[in-house]
N, C-alpha and C positions, 0 to 999 in steps of 0.2 A: 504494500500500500504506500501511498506516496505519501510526503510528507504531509502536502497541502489538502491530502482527500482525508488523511487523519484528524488534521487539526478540525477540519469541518464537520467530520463526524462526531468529535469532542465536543464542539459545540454546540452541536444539534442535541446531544445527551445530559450534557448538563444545562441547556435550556428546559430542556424535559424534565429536567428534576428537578431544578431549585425553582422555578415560575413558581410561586405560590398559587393557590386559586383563590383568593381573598382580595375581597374589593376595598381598598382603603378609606371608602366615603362613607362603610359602615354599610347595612343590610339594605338595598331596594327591593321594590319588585322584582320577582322572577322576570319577566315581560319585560324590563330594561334592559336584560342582557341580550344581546346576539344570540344564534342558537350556536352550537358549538360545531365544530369542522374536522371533519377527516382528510384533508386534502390542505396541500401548498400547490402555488403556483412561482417555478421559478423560469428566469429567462437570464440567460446568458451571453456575453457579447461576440462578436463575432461572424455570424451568417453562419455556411454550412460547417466552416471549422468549428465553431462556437459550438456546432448541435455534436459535432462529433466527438468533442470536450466535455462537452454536458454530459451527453450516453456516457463515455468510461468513465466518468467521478462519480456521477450517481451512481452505477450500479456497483463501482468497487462500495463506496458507500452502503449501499443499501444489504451487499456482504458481510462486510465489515459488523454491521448492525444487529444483523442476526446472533452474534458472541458478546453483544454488549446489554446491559440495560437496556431498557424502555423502549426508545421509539424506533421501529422498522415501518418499511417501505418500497414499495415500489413504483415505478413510472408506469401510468396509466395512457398517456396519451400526448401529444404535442399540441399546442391548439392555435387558433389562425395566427397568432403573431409569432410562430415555432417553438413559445414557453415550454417547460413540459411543466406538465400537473404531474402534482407527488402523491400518493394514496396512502396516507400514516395505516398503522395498526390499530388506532384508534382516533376515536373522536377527542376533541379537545376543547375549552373554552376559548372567545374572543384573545384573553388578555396572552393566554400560554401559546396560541397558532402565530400570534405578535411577537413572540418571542423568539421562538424558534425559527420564522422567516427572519428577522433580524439577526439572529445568529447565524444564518447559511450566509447570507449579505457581507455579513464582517469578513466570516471566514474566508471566503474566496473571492480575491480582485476580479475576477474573472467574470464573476454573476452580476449583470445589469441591476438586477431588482429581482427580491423574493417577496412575498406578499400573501397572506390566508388566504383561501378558496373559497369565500362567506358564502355562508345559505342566506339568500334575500327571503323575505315574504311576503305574499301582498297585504298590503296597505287596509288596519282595520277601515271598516265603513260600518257603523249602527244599523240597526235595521228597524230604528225606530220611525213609527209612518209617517211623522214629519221632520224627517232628517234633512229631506234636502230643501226642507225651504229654509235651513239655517244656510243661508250663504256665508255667514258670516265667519261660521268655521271652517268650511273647504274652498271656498271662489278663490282663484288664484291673485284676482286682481287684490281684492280687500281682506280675503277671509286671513283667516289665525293659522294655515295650515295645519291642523289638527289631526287629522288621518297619521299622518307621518309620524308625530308625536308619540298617538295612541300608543305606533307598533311596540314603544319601548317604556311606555309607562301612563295609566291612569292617576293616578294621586292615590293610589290608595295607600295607607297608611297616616295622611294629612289630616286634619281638622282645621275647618275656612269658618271664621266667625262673620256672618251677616250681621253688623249693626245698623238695624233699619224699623222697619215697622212689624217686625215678628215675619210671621209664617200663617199660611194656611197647609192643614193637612192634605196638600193636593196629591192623588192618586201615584204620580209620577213623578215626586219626589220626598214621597214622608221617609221610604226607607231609608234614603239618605240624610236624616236629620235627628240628633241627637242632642240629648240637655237643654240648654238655651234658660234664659232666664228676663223679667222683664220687667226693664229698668225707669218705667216712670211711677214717676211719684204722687206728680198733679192727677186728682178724679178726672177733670176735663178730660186734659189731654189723653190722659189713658183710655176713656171712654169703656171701662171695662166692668166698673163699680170698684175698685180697688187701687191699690197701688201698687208701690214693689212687691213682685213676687215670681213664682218661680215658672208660672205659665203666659210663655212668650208668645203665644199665636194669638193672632191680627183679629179684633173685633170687626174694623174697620176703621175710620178715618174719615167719612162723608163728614161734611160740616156744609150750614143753612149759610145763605149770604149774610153779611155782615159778623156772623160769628166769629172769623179769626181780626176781626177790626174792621175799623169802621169802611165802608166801601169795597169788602173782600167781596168778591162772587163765593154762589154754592158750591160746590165742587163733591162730587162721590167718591166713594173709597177706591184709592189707588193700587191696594193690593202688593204693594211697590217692592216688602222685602221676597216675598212669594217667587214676584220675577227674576228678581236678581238672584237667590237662591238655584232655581232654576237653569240658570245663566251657568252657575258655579256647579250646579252636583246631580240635576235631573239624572230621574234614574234612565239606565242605557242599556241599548240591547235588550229590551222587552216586549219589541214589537210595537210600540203606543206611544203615541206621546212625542215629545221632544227629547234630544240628545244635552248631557251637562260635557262642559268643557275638562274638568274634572271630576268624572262620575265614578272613579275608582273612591275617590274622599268624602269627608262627611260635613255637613252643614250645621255649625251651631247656632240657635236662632237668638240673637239677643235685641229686644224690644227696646229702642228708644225713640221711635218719631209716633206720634198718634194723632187726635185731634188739631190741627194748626202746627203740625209740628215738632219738635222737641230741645228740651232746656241742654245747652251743653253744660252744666253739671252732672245732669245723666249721663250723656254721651260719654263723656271722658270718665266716669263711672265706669262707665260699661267697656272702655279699650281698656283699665286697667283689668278687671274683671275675667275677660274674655282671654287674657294672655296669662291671666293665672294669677294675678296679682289679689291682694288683700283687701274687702272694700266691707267697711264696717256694716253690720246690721246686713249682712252678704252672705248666704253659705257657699262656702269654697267649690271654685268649679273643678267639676271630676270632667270637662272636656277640655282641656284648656287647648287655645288653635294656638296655629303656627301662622297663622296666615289672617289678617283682622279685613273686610270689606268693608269700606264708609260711600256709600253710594246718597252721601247728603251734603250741603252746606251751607254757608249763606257769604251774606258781605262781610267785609271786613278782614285785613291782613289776621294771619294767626295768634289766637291769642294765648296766655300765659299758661290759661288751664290746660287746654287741650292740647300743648305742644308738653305742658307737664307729664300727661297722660301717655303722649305718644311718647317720649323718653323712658317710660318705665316698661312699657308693651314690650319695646327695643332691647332693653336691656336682659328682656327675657326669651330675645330671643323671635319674639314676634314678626314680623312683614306687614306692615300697613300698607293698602291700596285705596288712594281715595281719586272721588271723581274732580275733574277740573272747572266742574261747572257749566251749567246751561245758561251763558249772558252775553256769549259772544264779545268778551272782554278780556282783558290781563289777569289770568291766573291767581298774581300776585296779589291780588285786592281781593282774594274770596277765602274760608276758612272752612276747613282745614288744608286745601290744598295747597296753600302756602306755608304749610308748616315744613319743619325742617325735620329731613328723617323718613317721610314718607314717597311712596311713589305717586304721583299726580300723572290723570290719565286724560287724554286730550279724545275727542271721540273722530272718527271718521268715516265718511259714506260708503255707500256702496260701489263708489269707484277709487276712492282710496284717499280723497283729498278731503279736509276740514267741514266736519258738518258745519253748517253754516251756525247753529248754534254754539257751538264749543267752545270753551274758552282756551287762549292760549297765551304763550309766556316765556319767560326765560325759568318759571318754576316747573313748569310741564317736561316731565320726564319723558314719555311713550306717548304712542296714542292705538286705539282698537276698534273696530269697528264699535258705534252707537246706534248709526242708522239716521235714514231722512224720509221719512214720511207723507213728503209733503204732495206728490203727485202719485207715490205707489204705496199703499199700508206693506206690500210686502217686504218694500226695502227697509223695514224695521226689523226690529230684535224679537224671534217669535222664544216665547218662554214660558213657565206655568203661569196661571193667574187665576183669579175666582171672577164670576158671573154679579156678584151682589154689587147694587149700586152704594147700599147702606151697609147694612148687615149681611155677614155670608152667604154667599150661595152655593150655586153649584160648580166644580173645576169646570175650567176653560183651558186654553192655550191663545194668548196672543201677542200681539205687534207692539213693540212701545221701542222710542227711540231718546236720545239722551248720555251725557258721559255717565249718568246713573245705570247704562247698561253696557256702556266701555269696560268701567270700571272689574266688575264680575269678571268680564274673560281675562282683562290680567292678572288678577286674586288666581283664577282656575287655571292659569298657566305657572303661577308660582307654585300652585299646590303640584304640581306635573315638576317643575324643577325640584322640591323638597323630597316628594317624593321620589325623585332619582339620585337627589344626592341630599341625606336628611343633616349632612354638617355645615351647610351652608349658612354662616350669619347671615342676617340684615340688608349688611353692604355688599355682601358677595352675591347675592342673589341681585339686590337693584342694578350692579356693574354689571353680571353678565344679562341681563335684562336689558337690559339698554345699550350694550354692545352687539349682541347677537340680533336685536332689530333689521327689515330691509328698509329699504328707500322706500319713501312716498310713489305710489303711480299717478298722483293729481296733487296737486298745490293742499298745503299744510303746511306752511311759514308757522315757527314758534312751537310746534307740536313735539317736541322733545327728540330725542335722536331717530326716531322709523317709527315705523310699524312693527308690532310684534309678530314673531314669527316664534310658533308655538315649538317646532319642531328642534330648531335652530337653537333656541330657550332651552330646552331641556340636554341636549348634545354640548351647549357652555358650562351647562349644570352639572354635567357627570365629566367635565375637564377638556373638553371638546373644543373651547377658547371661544370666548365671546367676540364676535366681527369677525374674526381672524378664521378662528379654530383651528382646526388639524395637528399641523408640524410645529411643537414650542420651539421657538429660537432665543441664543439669549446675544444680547448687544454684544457688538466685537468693537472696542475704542482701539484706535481711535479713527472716529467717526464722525469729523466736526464741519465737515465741508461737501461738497457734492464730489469734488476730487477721491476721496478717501471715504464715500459712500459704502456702507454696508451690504452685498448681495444680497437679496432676499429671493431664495430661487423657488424655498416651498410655497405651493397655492392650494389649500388656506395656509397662512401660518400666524399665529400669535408673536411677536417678536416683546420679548421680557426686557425692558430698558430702563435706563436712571440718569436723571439729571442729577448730577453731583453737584453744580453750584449755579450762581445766580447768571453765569456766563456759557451755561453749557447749551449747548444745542447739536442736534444727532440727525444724520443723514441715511436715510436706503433705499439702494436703489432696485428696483423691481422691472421685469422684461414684461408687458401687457401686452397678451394676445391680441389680433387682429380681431376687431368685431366686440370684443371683451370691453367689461366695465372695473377699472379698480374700486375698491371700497374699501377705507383705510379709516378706522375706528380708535379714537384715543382716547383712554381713563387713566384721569393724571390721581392721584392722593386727593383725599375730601379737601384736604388745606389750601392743593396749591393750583395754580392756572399756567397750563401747558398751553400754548397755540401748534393747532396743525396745518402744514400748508404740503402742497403741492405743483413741483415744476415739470416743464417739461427737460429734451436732453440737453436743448439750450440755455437754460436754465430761468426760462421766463413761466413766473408762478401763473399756475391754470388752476386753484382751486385751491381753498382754505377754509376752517371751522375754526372760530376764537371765542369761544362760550367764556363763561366766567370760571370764577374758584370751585374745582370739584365738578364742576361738568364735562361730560362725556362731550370729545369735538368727533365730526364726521362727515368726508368729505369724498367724494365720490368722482372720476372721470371718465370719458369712455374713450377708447380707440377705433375710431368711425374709420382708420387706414385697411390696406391691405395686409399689409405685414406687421409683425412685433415691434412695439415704442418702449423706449427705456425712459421710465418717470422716475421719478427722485422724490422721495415723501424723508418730511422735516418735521422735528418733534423740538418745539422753541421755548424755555423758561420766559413766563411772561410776570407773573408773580406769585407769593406764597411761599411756601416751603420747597426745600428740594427732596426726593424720596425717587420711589421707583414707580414705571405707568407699565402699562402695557399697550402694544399698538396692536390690534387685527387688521390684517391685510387680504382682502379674497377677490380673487376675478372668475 
């Protein structure tokens, strides 16, 4: 045996042994993993010497293997591009077929590229009867890409707190809802005959004109947490009904809007509550969420309590998702979405650009479909709801549009990241959230970094790299010019980089395919404000994102040529702290 079929068969054996099969993010879903693989696909350089190179090493290999340990093999076949597929003795996990193709890789200069022989699957689809009039989870244009998601995890194991107007027992979504408690105080507003107590479901909400003040219209009960609940956890695959965005997770229903409303001293009750926290004259929640929905708010920048509130949720670990508002104004001026710490959600149509109600901002993180109602009820948020204009009636399913129904699918796509990787804090989750976004397909100036893309979300979540994903790279200094530019050849790749002082600035250069779009995502430190720009190979800037302290920049280009453009992406200290960012990079 030669030297070099040796050391490769060494490799390949102690890949096979020391790969752990332990996922470091702690236990997910079955359904996150990949299925596992019996087969590698390797290719070697060369043309026909290459194959005739290939043939003797594998097979002395595959010899060889027979008197060792673990893994044997033989060559199944060549396939169109002359690779041969390798047939192991067994089946393997995602993480250990990763291994051992990167160990054939190392071992022999000679091999182009090794790589697992994945089993794909098709693409869950609900078979619930009004599945497909949720555009807003599959349409390529707007939807949340959710199918994709599914394949690798529903939320289950998560708990998503609705703080809204309770719940109705509706048919298609009670099993998914547990504990809940409800937290108004006032008889009015409660509308229930009581106050605090431990039954969260929705009397209703109708109030006579004039009742919420002088010159209010009548208005019927809204049904409002029902929908959004719905939004988040409907039950799935049971033939009926609507599909939830996270219907592996569960829905805790906690009661704070009722009559005209609700007082944020309850509110901010109920987020410490609801994350587990201590609230006097309170019995302790035995549900405590990971994930808090505020799909309410009003005027006024954030105030003392409720950002007190959301500090404590945070600290335990919580995810706040609040809506940005229906006033088609600056974000900044409305409360809670102005608070610090949460994710604010910007809503968008059915073709992808700024419902006309929405508010936006430099505080708007994302944005999700809401829906626009205004010429089709379809192009709304179809959801559970009840029939009563007053008092209860009977389940419904319908349309309602609003970032009050934004809101819910980013909640139910965070419960889809927790549940795939349950050690994500706060910030790690809002970063990859907001780097793993795509572009806008219509105008939505202000709307936070993209659109969310469910799939994308979840794939940042189990390390997959937010914007970037794929190949992690780490900065190579120095790198301070377009001259001495850093190659960036993986596509996707996350590139791990640091501004060391107040003078630093980092350059890489990247080859964009003909036809290709770059999309080049940076999250500098909460502290500090990094500007992204981008030149072409003459070095005149074509594109740039200079958000402020802590905000994710992202800035996008396309290559309308025929052939490959060399750009140069810039990562510039503008102020704040110096620390470490990361840039995603994908075409």
């Amino acid at each position: 045996m030669s030297l070099r079929v040796r050391s490769l068969l060494l490799a390949l054996v102690a890949a096979s042994v020391c790969t752990p099969n332990v996922w470091a993010g702690g236990m997910a879903e079955a359904a996150a993993a990949a299925p596992p693989t019996d087969r590698l696909i390797v290719q070697y350089r060369g043309g026909s010497a290459g194959a005739t190179r290939a043939d003797r090493n594998v097979m002395a290999m595959a010899h060889a293997a027979a008197n060792q340990r673990g893994v044997q093999f033989n060559v199944l076949r060549r396939n169109a591009f002359g690779a041969l597929v390798l047939k192991l003795d067994r089946r393997v996990d995602e993480a250990e077929a990763g291994a051992l193709a990167r160990a054939l890789a190392a071992a022999d200069a000679d091999i182009e590229y090794a790589e697992p022989d994945r089993i794909l699957r098709i693409q869950l689809t609900p078979n619930d009867a009004r599945y497909l009039d949720q555009w807003h989870y599959y349409e390529a244009t707007a939807g949340l890409n959710l199918p994709a998601a599914w394949d690798k995890t529903t939320g289950t194991g998560v708990r998503v707190a609705v703080i809204d107007t309770g719940y109705r027992p509706h048919a298609d979504l009670a099993a998914n809802l547990v504990g809940g408690y409800d937290f108004i105080g006032d008889t009015f507003v409660a509308n229930d005959g009581s106050g605090r107590d431990s039954d969260a479901s929705d009397p209703g909400d109708a109030a006579a004109a004039g009742e919420c003040g002088a010159g209010t219209p009548a208005s019927s009960s809204s049904w409002h947490g029902t929908h959004v609940a719905g939004t988040i956890a409907a039950v799935t695959n049971n033939a009926s009904g609507v599909a939830g965005v996270a219907y592996g997770a569960k829905v805790v229903p906690v009661r704070v809007l009722g009559k005209c409303g609700g007082y944020t001293s309850d509110i901010a009750d109920a987020i410490v509550w609801s994350s587990g926290g201590t609230v006097t004259g309170v019995p302790a929640n035995a549900y405590p969420a990971k994930v808090l929905n505020l799909s309410l708010g009003g005027g006024g920048s954030c105030d003392t309590t409720t950002q007190n509130a959301i500090n404590s949720a945070r600290s335990r670990g919580s995810v706040v998702v609040v809506a940005a508002g229906n006033s088609n104004a600056d974000a900044a001026n409305f409360s809670p979405a102005s608070c610090t710490g949460v994710i604010s959600v910007a809503a968008v149509n059915r073709s992808g650009g700024r419902a006309y109600y929405s508010n936006y901002g430099s505080v708007v993180d994302v944005a999700a479909p809401g829906g626009d109602m205004r010429t089709n009820s379809a192009d709304g948020i179809l959801s559970t709801l009840n029939s009563g204009s007053g008092a209860p009636g009977a389940d419904v399913l319908a349309y309602y549009q609003g970032t009050s129904m934004a809101s819910p699918h980013v909640a139910g796509v965070v419960a889809l990241m927790l549940a795939a990787n349950p050690a994500l804090t706060p910030d790690e989750v809002e970063s990859r959230l907001k780097t793993s976004t795509r572009a806008f397909p219509a105008t939505c100036s202000q709307c936070g970094t993209g659109l969310v893309d469910a799939n994308a979300a979840v794939t940042a979540a189990t390390g997959g790299g937010g914007g970037g994903g794929g190949t992690v790279v780490a900065e190579v200094e120095s790198n301070n010019t377009r001259s001495t530019a850093q190659l960036i050849s993986a596509n996707p790749a996350t590139v791990q980089g640091r501004i060391a002082s107040t003078t630093d600035t980092d350059y890489y250069r990247v080859s964009l395919a003909a036809g290709k779009t770059l999309t080049s995502t940076l999250t500098p430190p909460t502290t500090a404000d990094y500007d992204l720009y981008i030149y072409n190979a003459s070095g005149t800037q074509i594109a740039s994102s200079t958000n402020g302290t802590g905000a994710v920049d992202k800035a996008t280009v396309v290559n309308s040529g025929t052939s490959a453009a060399t750009v140069y992406v810039r990562v510039r200290y503008y102020g704040g702290g110096v620390g470490n960012y990361t840039l995603g990079l994908s075409q």
